[in-house]
C-alpha positions, 0 to 999 in steps of 0.5 A, a space after each residue: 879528826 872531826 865530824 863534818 856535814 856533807 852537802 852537794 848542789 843537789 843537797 843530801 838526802 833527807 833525814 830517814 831510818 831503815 835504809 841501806 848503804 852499800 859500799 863498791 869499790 871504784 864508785 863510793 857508797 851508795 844510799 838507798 831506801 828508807 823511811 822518815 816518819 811517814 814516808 818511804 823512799 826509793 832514790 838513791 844518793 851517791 857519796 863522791 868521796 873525792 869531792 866529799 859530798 852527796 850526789 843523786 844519782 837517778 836510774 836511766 829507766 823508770 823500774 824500779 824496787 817499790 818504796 821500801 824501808 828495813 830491806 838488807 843489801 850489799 854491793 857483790 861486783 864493782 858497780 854491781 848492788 843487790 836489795 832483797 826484801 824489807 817492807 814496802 808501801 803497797 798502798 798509801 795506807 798499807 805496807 807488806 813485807 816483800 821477797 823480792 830482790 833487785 840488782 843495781 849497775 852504776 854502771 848502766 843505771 838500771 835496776 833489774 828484778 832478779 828471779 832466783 831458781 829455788 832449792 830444795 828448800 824454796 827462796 828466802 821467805 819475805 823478811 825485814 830487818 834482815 843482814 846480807 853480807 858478800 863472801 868473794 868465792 862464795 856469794 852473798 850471805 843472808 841471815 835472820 829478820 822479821 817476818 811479817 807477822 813479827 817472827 824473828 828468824 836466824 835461817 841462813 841462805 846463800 846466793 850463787 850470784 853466777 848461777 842466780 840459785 838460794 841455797 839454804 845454809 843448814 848450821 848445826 848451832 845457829 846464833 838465837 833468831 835476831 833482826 836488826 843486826 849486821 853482818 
């Protein structure tokens, strides 16, 4: 077994940090976000793992989630992504840590802004460096991150994708407050 460098007609995606790859089964890997020195990014890049190279893959509509880097994500359906939070370019010269969350269909090549109906306990506060994973039966897990004025948090809050509710996870011995971990 050894390395290679995949590359497709269109290239591969430029050298970044703080994106995301969510995997769904029957469409492959697929790459959003991110950050290199200076500049965010919002394109996707699908890994053909039969061909064994990168493709863009370009949403049919112009919506779209902002610039962003350190946002989580997960894929929770076949075809079917979700990208909730990080820091986003508001301007040329400022970013801010959102709250949003967007859905992702490889299937129509959309994205979708998703409203969530609240708690008790609200939404999710904006965060960055966040961890989502999907629990089949149950829904998407999100746990920990920053917030923006560098609070690390270790809240958990569980997304009914049916329903489209939060709901927040009490625990009676959480892990310490992290971000930039897994899932």
């Amino acid at each position: 077994m050894k390395w290679a460098v995949l590359r497709g007609p269109s290239g591969s995606p430029s050298p970044r940090y703080g994106h995301v790859m969510m995997a769904s089964e029957g469409f492959g890997p697929l790459a959003f976000g991110g950050l290199d020195t200076c500049v965010r990014f919002d394109e996707l890049w699908r890994l053909d793992l039969r061909a064994l190279q990168w493709v863009p893959e370009e949403p049919a509509s112009p919506v779209r989630p902002a610039l962003r880097a350190h946002h989580c994500g997960v894929a929770y359906a076949p075809g079917h992504y979700l990208v909730f939070g990080g820091e986003v370019q508001v301007s040329p010269s400022d970013t801010a840590v959102a709250e949003d969350l967007w859905e992702y269909s490889s299937e129509t090549k959309e994205w979708t802004e998703v409203y969530v109906k609240p708690d008790v306990y609200g939404n999710p506060p904006g965060r960055m460096r966040a961890a989502m994973v999907h629990i089949p039966s149950y829904g998407v897990l999100l746990f920990g991150g920053m917030r923006q004025d560098e609070i690390f948090l270790n809240d958990m809050w569980l997304l009914n994708t049916t329903a489209w509710t939060w709901r927040r996870v009490h625990c009676d011995s959480a892990p310490p407050p992290r971000s930039g971990h897994a899932l």
